[in-house]
Residue frames as qw, qx, qy, qz and C-alpha x, y, z in Angstrom:
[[0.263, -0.884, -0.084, -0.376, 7.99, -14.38, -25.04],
 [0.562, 0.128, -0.563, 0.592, 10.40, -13.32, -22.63],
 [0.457, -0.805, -0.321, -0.203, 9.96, -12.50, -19.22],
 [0.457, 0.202, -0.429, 0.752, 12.32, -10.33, -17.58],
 [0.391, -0.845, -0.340, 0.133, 11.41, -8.94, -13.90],
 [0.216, 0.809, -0.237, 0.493, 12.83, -5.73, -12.85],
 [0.621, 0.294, -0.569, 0.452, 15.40, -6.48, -10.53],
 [0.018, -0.219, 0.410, -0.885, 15.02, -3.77, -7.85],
 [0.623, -0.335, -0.302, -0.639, 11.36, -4.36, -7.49],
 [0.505, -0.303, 0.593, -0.549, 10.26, -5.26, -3.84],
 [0.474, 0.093, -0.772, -0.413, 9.43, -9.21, -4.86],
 [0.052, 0.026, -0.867, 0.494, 8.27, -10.53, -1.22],
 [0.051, -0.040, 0.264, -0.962, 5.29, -8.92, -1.49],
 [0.508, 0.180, -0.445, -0.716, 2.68, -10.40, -3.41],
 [0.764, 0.050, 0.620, -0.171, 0.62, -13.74, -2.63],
 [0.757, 0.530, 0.311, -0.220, 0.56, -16.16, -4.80],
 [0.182, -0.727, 0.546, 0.375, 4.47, -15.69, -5.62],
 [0.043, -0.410, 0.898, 0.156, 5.32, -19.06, -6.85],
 [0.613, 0.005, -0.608, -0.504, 3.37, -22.09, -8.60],
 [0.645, -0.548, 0.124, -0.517, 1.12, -23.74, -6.05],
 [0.974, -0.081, -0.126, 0.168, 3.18, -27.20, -6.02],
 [0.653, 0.303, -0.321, 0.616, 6.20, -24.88, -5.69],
 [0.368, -0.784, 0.085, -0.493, 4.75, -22.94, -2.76],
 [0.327, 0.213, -0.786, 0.480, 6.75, -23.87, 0.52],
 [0.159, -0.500, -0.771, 0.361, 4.51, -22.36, 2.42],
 [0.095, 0.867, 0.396, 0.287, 1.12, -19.94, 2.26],
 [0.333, -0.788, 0.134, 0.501, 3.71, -17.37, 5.04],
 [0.709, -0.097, 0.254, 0.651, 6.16, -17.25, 2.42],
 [0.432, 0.229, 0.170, 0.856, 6.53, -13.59, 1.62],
 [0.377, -0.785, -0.489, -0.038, 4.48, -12.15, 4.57],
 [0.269, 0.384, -0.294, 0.833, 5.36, -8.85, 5.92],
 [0.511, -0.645, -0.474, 0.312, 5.28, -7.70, 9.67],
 [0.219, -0.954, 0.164, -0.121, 5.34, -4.42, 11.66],
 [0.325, 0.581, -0.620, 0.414, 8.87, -3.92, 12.79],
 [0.667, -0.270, -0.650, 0.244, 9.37, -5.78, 15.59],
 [0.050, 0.067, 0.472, -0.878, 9.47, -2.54, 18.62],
 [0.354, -0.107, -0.355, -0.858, 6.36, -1.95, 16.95],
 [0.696, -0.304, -0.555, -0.339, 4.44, -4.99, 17.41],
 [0.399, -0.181, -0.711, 0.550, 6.21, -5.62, 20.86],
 [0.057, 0.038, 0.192, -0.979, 4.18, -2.01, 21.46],
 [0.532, -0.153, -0.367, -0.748, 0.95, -2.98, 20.02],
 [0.636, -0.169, -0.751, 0.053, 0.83, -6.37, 22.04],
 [0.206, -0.237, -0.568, 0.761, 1.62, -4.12, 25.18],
 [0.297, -0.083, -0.043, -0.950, -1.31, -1.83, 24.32],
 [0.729, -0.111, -0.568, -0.366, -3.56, -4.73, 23.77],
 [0.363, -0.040, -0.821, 0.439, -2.90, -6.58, 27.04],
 [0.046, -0.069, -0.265, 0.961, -3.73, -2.95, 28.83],
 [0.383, -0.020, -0.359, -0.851, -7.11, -3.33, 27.31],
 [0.550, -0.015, 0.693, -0.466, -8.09, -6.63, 27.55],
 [0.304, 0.041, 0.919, -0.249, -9.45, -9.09, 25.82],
 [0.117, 0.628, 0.763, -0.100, -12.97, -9.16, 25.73],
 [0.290, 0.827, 0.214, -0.430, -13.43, -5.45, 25.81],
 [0.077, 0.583, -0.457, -0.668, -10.78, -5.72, 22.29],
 [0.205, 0.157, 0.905, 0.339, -12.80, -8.18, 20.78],
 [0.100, 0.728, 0.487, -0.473, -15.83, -5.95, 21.53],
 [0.048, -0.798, 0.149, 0.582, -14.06, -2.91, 19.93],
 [0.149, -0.173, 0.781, 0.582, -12.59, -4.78, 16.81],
 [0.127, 0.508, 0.849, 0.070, -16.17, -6.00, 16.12],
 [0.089, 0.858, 0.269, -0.428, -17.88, -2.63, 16.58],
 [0.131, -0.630, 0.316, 0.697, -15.10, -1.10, 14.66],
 [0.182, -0.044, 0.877, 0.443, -15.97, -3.73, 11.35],
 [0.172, 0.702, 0.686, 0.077, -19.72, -2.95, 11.57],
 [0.083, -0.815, -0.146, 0.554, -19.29, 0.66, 11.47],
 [0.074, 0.324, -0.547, -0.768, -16.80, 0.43, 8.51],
 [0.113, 0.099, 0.707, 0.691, -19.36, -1.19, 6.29],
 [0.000, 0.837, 0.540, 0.086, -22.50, 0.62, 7.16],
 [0.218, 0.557, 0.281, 0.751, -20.39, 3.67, 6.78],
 [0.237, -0.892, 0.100, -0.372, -20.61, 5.75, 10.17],
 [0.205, 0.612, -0.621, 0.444, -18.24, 5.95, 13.14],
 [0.701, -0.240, -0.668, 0.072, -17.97, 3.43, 16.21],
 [0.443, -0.712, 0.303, -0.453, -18.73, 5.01, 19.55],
 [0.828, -0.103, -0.340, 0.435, -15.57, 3.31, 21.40],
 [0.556, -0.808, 0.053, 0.188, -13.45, 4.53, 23.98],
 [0.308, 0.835, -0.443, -0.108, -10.13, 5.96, 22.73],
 [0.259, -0.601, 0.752, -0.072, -8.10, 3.47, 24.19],
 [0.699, 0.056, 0.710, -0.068, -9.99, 0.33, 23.39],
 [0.671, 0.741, -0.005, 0.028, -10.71, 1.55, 19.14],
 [0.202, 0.746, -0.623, -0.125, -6.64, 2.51, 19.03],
 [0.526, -0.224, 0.820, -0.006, -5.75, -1.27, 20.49],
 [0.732, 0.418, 0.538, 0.021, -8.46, -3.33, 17.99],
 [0.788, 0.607, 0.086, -0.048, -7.53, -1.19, 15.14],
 [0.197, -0.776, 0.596, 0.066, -3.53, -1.40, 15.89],
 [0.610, -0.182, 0.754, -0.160, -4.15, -4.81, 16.29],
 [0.598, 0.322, 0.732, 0.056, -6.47, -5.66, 13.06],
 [0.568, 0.793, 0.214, 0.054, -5.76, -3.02, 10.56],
 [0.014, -0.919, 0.334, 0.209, -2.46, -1.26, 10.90],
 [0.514, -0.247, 0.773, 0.280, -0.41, -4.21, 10.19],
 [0.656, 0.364, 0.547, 0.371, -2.03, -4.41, 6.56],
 [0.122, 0.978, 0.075, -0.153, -2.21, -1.04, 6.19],
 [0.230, -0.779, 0.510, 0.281, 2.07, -1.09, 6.43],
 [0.585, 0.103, 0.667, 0.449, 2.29, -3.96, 3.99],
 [0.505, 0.671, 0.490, 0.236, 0.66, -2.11, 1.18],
 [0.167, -0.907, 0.240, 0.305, 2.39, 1.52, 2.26],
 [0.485, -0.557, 0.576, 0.351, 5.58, -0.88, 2.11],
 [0.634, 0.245, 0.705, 0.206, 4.93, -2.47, -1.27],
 [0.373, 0.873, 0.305, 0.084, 3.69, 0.39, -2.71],
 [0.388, -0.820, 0.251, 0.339, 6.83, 2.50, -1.02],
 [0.659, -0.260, 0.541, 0.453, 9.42, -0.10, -2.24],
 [0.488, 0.507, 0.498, 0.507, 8.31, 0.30, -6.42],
 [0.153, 0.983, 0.093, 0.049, 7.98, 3.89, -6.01],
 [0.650, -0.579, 0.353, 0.341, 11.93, 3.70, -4.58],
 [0.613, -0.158, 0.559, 0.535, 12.69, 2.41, -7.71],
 [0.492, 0.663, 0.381, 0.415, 11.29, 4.20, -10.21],
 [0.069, -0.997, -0.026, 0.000, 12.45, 7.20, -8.58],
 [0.773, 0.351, -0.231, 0.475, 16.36, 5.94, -8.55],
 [0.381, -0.059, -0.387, 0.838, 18.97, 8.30, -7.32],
 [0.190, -0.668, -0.309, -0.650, 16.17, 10.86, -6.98],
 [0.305, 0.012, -0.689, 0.657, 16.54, 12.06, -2.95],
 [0.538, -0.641, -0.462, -0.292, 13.86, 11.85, -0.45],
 [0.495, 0.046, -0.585, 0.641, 14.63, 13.74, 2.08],
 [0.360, 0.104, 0.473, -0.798, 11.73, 14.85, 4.07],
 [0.195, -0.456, -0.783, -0.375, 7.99, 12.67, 3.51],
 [0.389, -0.110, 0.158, -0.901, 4.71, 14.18, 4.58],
 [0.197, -0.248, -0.936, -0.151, 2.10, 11.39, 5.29],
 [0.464, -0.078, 0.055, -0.881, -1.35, 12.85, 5.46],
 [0.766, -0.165, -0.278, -0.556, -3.79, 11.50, 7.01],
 [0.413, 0.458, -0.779, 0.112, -1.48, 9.37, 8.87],
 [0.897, -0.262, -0.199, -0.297, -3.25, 7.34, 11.20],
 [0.913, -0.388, 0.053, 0.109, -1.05, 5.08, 13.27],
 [0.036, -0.765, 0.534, 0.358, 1.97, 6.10, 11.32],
 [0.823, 0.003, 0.535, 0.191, 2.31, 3.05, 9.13],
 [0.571, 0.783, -0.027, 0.245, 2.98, 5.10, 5.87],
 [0.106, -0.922, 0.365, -0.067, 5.59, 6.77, 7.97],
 [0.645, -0.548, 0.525, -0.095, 7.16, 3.42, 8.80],
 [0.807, 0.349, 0.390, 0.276, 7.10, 2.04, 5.58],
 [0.558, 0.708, -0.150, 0.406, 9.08, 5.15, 4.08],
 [0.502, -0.725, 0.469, -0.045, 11.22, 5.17, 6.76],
 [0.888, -0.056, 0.435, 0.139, 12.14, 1.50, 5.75],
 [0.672, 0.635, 0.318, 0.211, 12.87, 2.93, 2.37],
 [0.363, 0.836, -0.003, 0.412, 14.40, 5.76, 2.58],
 [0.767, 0.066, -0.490, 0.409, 15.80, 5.92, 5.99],
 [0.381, -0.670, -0.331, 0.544, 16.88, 7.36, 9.54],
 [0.248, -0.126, 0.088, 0.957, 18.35, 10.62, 7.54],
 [0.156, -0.502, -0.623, -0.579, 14.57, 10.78, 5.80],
 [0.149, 0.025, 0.165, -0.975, 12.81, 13.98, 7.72],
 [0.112, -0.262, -0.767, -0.575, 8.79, 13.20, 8.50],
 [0.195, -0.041, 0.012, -0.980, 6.15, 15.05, 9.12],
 [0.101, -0.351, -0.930, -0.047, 2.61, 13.14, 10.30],
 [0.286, -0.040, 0.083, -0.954, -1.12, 14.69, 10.09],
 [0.161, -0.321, -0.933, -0.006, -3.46, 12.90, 11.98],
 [0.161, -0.494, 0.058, -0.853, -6.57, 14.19, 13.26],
 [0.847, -0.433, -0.298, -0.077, -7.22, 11.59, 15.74],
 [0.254, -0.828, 0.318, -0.386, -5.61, 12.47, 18.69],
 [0.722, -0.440, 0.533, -0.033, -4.80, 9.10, 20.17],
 [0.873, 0.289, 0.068, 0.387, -3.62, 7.52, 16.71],
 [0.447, 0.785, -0.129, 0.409, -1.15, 10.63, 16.60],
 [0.491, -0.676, 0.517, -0.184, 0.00, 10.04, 20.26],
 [0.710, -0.513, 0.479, 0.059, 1.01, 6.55, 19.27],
 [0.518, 0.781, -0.200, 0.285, 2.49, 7.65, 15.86],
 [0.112, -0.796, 0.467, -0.369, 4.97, 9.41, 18.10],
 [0.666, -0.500, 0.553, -0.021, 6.01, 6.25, 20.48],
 [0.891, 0.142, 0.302, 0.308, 7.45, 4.45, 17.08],
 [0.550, 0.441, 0.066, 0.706, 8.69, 7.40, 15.43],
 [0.276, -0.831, -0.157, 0.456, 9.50, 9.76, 18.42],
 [0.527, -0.146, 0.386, 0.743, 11.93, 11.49, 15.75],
 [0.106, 0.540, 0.749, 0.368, 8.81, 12.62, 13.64],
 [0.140, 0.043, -0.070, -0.987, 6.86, 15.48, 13.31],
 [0.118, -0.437, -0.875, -0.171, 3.37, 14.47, 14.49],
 [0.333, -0.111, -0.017, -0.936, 0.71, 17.70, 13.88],
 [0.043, 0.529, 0.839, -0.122, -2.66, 16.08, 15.43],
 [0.208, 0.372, 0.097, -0.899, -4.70, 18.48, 13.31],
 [0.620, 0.407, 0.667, 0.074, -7.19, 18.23, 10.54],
 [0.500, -0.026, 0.546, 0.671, -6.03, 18.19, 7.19],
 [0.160, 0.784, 0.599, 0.015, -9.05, 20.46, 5.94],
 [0.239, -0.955, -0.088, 0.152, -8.37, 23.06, 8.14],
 [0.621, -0.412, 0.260, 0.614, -4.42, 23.25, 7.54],
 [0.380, 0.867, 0.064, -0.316, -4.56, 26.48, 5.29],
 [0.225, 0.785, -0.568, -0.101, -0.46, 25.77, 4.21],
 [0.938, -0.110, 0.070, 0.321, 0.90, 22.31, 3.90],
 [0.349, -0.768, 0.456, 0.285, 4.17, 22.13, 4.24],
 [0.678, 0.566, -0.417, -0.215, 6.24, 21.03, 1.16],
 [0.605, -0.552, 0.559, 0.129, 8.30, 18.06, 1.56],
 [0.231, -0.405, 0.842, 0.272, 9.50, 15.62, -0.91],
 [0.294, 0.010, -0.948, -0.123, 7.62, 12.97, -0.94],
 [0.566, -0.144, 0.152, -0.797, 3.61, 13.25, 0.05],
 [0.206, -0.233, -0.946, 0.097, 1.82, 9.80, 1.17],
 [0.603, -0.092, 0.070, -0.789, -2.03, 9.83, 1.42],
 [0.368, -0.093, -0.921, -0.090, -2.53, 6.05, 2.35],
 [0.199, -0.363, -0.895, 0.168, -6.15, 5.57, 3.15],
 [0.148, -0.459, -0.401, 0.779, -7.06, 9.17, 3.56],
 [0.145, 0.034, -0.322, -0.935, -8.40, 10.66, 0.29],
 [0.188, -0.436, -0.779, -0.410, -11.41, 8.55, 0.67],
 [0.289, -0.718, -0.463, 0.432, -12.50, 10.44, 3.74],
 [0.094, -0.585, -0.134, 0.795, -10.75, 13.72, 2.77],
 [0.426, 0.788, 0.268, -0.354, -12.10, 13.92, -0.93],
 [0.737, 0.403, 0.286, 0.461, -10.57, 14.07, -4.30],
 [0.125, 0.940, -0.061, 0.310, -9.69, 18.24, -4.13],
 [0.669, -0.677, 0.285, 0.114, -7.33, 17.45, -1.43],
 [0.874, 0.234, 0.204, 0.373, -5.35, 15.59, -3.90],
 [0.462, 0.780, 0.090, 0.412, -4.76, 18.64, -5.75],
 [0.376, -0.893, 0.152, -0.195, -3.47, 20.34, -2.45],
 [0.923, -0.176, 0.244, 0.241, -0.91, 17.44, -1.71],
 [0.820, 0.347, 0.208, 0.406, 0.22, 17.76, -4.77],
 [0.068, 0.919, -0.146, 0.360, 1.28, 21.84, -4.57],
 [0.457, -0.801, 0.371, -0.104, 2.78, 20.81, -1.56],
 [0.888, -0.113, 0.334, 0.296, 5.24, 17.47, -3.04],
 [0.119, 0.774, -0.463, -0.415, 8.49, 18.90, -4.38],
 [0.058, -0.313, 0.898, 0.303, 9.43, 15.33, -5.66],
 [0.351, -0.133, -0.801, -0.467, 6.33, 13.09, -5.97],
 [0.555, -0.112, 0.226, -0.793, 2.98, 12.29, -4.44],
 [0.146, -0.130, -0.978, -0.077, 1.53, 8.34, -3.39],
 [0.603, -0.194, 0.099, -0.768, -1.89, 7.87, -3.30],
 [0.032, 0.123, -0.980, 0.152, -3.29, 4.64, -1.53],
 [0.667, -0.081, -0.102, -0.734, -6.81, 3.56, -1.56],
 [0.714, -0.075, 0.608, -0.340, -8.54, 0.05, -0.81],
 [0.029, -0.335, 0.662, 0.670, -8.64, -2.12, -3.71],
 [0.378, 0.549, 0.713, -0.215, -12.29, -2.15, -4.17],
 [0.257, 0.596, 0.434, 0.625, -13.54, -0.30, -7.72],
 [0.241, -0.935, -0.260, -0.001, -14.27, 2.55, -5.36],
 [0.439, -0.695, 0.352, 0.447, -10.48, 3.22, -4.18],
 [0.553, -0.098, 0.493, 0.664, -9.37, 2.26, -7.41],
 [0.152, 0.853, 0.419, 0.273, -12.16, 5.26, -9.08],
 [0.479, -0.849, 0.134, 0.177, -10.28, 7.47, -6.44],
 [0.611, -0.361, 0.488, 0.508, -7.21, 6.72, -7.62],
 [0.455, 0.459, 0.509, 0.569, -7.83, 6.98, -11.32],
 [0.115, -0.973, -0.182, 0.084, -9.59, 10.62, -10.29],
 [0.536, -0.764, 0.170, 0.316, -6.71, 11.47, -9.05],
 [0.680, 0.164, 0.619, 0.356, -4.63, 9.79, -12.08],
 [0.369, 0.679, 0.399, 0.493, -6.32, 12.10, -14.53],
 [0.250, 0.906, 0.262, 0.221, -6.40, 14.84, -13.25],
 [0.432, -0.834, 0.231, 0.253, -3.10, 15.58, -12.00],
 [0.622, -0.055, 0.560, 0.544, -1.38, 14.29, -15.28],
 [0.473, 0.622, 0.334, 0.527, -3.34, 16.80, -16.90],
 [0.099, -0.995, 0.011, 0.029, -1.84, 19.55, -14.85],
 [0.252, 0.808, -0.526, 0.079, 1.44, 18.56, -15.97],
 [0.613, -0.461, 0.630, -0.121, 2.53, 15.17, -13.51],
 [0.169, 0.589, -0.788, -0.053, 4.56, 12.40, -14.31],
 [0.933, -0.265, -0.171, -0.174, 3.38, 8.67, -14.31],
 [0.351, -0.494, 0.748, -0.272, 5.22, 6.37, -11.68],
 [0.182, -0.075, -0.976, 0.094, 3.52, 3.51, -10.85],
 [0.627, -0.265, 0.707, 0.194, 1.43, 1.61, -11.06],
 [0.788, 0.558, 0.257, -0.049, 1.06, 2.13, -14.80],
 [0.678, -0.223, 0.380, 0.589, 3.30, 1.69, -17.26],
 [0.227, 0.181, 0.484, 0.825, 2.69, 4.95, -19.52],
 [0.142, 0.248, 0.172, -0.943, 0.27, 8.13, -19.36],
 [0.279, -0.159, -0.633, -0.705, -2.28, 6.72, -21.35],
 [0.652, -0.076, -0.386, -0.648, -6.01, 5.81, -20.96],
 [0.343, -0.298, 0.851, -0.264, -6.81, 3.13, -18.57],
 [0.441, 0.140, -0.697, -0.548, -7.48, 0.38, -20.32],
 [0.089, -0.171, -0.917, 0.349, -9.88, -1.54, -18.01],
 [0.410, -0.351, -0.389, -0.746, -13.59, -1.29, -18.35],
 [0.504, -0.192, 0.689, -0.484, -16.15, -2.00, -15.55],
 [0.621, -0.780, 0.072, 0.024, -16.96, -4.06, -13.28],
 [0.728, 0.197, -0.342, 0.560, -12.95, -4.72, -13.91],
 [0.196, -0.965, 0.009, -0.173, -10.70, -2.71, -11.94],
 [0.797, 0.283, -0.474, 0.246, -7.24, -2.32, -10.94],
 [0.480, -0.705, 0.450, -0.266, -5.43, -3.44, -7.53],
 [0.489, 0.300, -0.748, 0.333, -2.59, -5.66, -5.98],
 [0.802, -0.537, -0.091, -0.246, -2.58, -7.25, -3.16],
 [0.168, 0.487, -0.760, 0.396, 0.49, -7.49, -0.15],
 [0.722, 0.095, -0.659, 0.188, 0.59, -10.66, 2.17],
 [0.153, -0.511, 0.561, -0.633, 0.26, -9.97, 6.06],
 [0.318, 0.076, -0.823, 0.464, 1.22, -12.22, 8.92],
 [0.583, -0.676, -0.168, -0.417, -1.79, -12.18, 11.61],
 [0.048, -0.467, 0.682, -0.560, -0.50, -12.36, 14.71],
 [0.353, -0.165, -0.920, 0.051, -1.88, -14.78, 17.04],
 [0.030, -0.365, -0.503, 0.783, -3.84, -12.11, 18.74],
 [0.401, 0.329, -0.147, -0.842, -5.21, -11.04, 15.80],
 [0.532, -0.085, -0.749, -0.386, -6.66, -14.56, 14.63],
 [0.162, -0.433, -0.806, 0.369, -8.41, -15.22, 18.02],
 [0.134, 0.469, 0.258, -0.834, -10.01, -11.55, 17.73],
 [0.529, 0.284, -0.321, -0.733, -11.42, -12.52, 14.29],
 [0.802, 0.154, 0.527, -0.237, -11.84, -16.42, 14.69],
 [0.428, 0.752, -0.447, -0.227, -9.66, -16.67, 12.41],
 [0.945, -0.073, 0.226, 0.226, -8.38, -20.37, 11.11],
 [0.824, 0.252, -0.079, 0.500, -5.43, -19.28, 8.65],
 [0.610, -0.472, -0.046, 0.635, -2.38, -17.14, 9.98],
 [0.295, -0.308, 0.175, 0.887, -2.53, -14.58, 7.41],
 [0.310, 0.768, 0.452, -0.330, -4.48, -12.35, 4.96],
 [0.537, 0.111, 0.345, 0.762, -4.07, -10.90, 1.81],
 [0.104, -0.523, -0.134, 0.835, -4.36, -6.89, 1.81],
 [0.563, 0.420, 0.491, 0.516, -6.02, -5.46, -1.38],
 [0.393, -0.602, -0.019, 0.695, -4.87, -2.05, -2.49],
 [0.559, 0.593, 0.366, 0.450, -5.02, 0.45, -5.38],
 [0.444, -0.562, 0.151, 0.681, -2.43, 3.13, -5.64],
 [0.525, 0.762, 0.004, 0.379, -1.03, 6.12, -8.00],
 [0.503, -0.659, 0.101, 0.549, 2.18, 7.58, -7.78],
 [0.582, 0.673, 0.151, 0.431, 3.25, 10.54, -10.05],
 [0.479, -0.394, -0.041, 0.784, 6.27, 12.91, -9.54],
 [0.076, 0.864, -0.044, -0.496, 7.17, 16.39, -10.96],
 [0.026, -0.545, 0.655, 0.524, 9.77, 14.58, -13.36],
 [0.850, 0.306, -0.383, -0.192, 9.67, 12.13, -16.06],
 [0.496, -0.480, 0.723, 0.002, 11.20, 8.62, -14.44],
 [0.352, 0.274, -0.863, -0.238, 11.81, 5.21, -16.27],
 [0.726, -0.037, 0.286, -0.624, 8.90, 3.30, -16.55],
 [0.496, -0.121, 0.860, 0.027, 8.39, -0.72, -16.99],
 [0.315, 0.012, -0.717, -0.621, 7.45, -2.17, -20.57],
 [0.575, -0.235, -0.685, -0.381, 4.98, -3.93, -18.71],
 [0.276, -0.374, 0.649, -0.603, 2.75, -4.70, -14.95],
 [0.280, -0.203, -0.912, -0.223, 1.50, -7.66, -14.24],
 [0.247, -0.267, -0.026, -0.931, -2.46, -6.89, -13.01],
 [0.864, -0.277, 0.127, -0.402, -3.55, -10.41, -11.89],
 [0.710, -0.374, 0.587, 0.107, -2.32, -13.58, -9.97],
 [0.438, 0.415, -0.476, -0.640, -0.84, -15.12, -12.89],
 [0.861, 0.112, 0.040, -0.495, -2.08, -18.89, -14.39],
 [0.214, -0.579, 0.785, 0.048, -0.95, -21.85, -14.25],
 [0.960, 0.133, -0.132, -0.209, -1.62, -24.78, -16.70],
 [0.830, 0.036, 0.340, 0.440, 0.73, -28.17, -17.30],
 [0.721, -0.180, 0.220, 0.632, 3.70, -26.26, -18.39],
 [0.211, 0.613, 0.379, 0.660, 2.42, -22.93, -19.06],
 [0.132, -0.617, -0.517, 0.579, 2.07, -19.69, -17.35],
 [0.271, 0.646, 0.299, 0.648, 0.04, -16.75, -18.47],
 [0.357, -0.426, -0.365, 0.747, 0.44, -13.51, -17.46],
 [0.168, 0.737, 0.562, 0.337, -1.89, -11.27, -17.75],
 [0.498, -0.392, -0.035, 0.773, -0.35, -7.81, -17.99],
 [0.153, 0.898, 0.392, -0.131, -1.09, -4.12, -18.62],
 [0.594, -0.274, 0.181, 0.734, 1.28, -2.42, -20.81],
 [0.183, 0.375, 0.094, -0.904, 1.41, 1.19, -23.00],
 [0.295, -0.054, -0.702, -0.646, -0.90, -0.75, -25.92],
 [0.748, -0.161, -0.221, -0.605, -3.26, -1.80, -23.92],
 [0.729, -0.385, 0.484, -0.293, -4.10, -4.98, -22.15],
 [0.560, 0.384, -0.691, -0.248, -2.13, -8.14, -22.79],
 [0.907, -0.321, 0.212, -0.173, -1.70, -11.91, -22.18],
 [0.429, 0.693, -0.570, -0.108, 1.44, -13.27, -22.06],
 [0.964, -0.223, 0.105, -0.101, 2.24, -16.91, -22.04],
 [0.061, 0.670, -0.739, 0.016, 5.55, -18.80, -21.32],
 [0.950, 0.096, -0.054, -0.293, 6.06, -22.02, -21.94],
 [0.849, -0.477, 0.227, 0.028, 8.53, -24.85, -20.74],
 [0.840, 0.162, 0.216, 0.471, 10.39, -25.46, -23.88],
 [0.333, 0.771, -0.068, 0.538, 11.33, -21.73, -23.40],
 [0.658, 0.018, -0.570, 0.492, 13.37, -22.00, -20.86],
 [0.401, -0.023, -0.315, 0.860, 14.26, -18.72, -19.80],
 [0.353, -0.238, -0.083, -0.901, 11.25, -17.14, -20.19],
 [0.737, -0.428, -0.511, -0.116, 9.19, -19.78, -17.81],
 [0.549, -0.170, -0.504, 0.645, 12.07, -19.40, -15.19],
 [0.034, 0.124, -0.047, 0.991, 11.21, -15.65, -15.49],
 [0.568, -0.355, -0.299, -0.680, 7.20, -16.32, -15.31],
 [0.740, -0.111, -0.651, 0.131, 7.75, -18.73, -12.92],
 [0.443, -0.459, -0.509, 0.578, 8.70, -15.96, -10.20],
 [0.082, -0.435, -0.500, -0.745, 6.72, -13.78, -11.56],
 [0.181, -0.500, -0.726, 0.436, 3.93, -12.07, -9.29],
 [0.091, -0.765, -0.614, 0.175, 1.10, -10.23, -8.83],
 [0.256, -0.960, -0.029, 0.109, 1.81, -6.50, -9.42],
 [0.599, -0.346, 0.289, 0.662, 5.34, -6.89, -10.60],
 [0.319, 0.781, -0.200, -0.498, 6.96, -4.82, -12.95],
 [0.820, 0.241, 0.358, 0.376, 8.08, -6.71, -16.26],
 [0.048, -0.774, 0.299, 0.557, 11.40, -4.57, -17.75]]
């Protein structure tokens, strides 16, 4: 078996990168907010305090899993969830960003729309990607995330409205829903899409819920005519049964503010994430993705990988050189070409 990674593919991202005796260290391909960014969040946090953002982070975690909203002051919820969620939020944007980059090639992005856009981290991850010339357009309906949207990307288009109510999206390029269909509902999708002249990312958690959400989505916009991306490799059937499901998972740095607000011993966290991205065209798709960490015996690695036949396992093995070296930096969520 040979293992060939696609080149272009964002490799940094993924835990679990390298065989555990060859790990340097568990940081090694952590991603961080840009660096104005976090200097901004740290100043927001200060302004707060403490105590009343350990308060607010806490409130904000029971609320998400019993499902209703935390009664916080604006100022203290934007700090805790700057602090403890936006930073993973932008790894998975960015991860998800980078592979859509490539399959789209020379294809130009030149305006994104990021619905739902919460702090702006989608915005900041296709920024990274695509760049200062890249035209974007943010719809938050939280008023104070969409005020400090605007102090990283003052350049931006930030509508503090609610996506519901917005009778016309505007059309741009490139649509980003990260985190937002699960609140705004699977029909929304369909709206997005009318409005993406080039392609459309959905983001979800990477619980069997977000990744149901995603598949939704999946079907039924390939049968109105869309293009797979990523992250499958071919229009077919998903070939996972429950409880399986599929998601990846990006690598984020905790700050040191953010491991004292969770009691937190290790320095970082791994995001999980389940995503579709389909365009208007046909692009060049990967022979193959890899769908879990992969395995490591005494001179063997399998990789267990999702390709158009169905699910496979592929194993490499020492006295094949080149195909170990290739499994060997292998990861999570890559694309095999």
């Amino acid at each position: 078996m040979r293992v060939r990674l696609d080149v272009n593919m964002c490799v940094n991202l993924h835990p679990n990168r390298h065989h555990a005796r060859e790990l340097s260290s568990p940081y090694d391909g952590c991603v961080q907010l840009p660096q104005h960014v976090r200097r901004a969040v740290e100043e927001r946090a200060e302004a707060v305090g403490f105590a009343a953002l350990k308060r607010a982070a806490a409130a904000m975690s029971d609320a998400y899993r019993e499902g209703r909203t935390a009664r916080l002051g604006a100022a203290e919820r934007t700090a805790a969830y700057l602090v403890t969620r936006m930073p993973a939020t932008y790894a998975a944007a960015h991860a998800v960003l980078r592979e859509v980059r490539t399959r789209l090639g020379e294809t130009a992005i030149e305006s994104v729309l990021d619905a739902g856009a919460g702090t702006g981290a989608a915005s900041l991850a296709a920024r990274e990607c695509w760049g200062q010339a890249t035209r974007i357009t943010m719809i938050e309906r939280d008023g104070a995330f969409s005020e400090v949207a605007r102090q990283w990307l003052p350049d931006a288009r930030a509508l503090a409205d609610d996506l519901m109510r917005v009778e016309n999206l505007p059309q741009h390029d490139l649509v980003v829903a990260a985190y937002s269909l699960g609140e705004l509902g699977r029909p929304m999708a369909e709206r997005l899409w009318k409005a993406a002249r080039v392609a459309l990312v959905a983001i979800e958690p990477g619980t069997p819920r977000g990744y149901s959400l995603c598949l939704e989505v999946r079907d039924a916009l390939l049968a109105a005519g869309a293009h797979m991306v990523a992250p499958c490799p071919a229009a077919m059937a998903c070939p996972l049964t429950p409880p399986d499901w599929c998601h990846f998972a990006a690598r984020v740095e905790r700050s040191s503010l953010h491991r004292r607000i969770k009691d937190a011993e290790l320095g970082y966290e791994d995001e999980k994430f389940s995503y579709v991205a389909l365009a208007r065209e046909p692009v060049a798709l990967p022979r193959a993705r890899i769908i879990r960490r992969p395995h490591y015996a005494p001179g063997l690695i399998e990789l267990r990988t999702c390709t158009p036949a169905g699910l496979r396992t592929q194993q490499a093995g020492k006295r094949d050189r080149e195909a170990y070296r290739g499994a060997r930096h292998a990861g999570w969520g890559d694309a095999l070409s």
